[in-house]
N, C-alpha and C positions, 0 to 999 in steps of 0.2 A: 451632024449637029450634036453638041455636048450636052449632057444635063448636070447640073449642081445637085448634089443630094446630102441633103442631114444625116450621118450616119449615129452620130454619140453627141454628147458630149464631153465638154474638154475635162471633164473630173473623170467620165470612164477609162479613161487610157493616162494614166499617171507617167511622168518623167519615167523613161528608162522602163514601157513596160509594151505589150502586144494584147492585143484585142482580136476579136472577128464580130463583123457586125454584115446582117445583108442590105444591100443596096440596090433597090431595083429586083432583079432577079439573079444578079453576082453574089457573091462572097468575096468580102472584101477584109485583109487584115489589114489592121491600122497600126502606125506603130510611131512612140514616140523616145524618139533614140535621140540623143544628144542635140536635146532641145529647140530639135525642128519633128516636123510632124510628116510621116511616110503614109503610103497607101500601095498596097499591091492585091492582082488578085489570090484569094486569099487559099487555092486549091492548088498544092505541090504539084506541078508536074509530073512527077515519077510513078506514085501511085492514089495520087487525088488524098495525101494527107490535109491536115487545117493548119496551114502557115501563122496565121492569125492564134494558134492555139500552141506556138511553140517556145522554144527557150529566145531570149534576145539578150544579145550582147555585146555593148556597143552598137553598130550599126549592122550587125549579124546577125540574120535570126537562123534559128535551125528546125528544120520539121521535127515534130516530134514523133512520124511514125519509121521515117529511117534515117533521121539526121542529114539530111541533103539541105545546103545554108546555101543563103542567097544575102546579097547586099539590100538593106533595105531602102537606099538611097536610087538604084539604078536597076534594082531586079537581078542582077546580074549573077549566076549562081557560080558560087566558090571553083569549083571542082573545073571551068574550063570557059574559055566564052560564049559559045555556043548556047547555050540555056539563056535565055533570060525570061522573065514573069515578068509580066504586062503589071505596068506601072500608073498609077493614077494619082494626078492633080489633088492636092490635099488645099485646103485656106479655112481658116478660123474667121465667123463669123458673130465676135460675143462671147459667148461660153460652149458656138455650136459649131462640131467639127463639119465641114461637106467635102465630099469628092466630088469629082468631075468623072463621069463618066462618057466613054467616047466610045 
């Protein structure tokens, strides 16, 4: 079973920027990249940097504690296919952002 969750709203994550907000008991980076709205979870794989807390550009964001980028549309990270970050369901409800958590 999925749950909806309120994480922000639509003013805290401005065009073209990245967020971390919790959800539930995740961490979740939110990210708003060429004006559609992303959601990943928000803990680098490599060594549990805040995805949510890094550089974005375009639809790339990059950790900020060793530069390891991922697609923010599909998780998918840069460097090979194999990596991918667990990806969550975003939808705007009003001015309030929710994920779906599964």
């Amino acid at each position: 079973m999925s749950e909806w969750i309120r994480i922000a709203s639509v003013a805290d994550c401005p065009s073209g920027t990245c967020r971390e907000f919790v959800a539930g008991e995740r961490i979740v980076a939110l990210f708003h990249a060429d004006g559609a709205w992303h959601a990943l979870d928000g803990v680098c794989p490599h060594q549990g940097g805040p995805l949510g807390q890094g550089t974005l550009s375009g639809c790339t964001v990059t950790c900020p504690w060793h530069g390891w980028q991922f697609d923010v549309r599909s998780g998918a990270n840069l460097l090979g296919g194999r990596i991918v970050q667990p990806s969550f369901d975003v939808r705007i409800e009003g001015e309030g952002v929710l994920v779906r958590l599964v």
